[in-house]
C-alpha positions as CSV (number, residue, x, y, z in Angstrom):
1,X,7.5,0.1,2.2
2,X,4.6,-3.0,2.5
3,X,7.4,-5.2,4.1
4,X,8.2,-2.5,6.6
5,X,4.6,-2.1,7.6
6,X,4.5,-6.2,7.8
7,X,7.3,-6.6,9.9
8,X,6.3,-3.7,12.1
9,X,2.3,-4.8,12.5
10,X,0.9,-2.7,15.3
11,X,4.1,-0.6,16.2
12,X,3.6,2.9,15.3
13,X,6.8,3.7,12.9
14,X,7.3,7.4,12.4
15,X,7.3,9.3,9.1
16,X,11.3,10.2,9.1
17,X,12.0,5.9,9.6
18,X,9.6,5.4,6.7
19,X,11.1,8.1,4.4
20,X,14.9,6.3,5.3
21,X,14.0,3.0,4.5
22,X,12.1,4.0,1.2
23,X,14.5,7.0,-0.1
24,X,11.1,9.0,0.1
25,X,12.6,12.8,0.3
26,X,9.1,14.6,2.1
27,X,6.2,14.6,3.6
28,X,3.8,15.3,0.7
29,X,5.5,12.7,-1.4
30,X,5.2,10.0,1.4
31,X,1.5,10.9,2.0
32,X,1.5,9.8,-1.7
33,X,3.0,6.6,-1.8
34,X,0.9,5.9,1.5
35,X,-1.8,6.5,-0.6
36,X,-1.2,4.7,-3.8
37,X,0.0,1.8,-1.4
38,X,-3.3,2.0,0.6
39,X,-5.5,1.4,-2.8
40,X,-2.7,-1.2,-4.0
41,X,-2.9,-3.7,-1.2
42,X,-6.2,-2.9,0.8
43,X,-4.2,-2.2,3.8
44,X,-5.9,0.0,6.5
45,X,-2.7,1.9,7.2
46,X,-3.3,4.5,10.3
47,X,-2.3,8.1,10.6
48,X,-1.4,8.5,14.0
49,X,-0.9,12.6,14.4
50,X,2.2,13.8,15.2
51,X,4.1,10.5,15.4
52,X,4.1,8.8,12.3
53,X,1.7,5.7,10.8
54,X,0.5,1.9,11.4
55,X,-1.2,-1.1,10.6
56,X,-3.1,-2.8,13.7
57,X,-4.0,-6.1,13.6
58,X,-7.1,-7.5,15.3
């Protein structure tokens, strides 16, 4: 999931793209792994409502 995020930096990817490429099976279990990768990495990793998530660089 980190090297989707990388590769993707600043394009919103949506939840059902993320759950694909990481054989994550809901929404409450990828909010999880988000999670656990968030305070693994330090990664500010965005929640943008309705559409999925992203990490902006400056």
């Amino acid at each position: 999931m980190f090297h989707l995020f990388m590769t993707n930096l600043n394009r919103t990817i949506e939840a059902q793209e993320i759950m694909d490429y990481s054989s994550i099976k809901s929404l409450s279990a990828l909010r999880v792994a988000l999670n656990k990768l968030k305070q693994l990495t330090g990664v500010e990793i965005r929640s943008i409502h309705g559409v999925g998530y992203r990490v902006e660089v400056c």
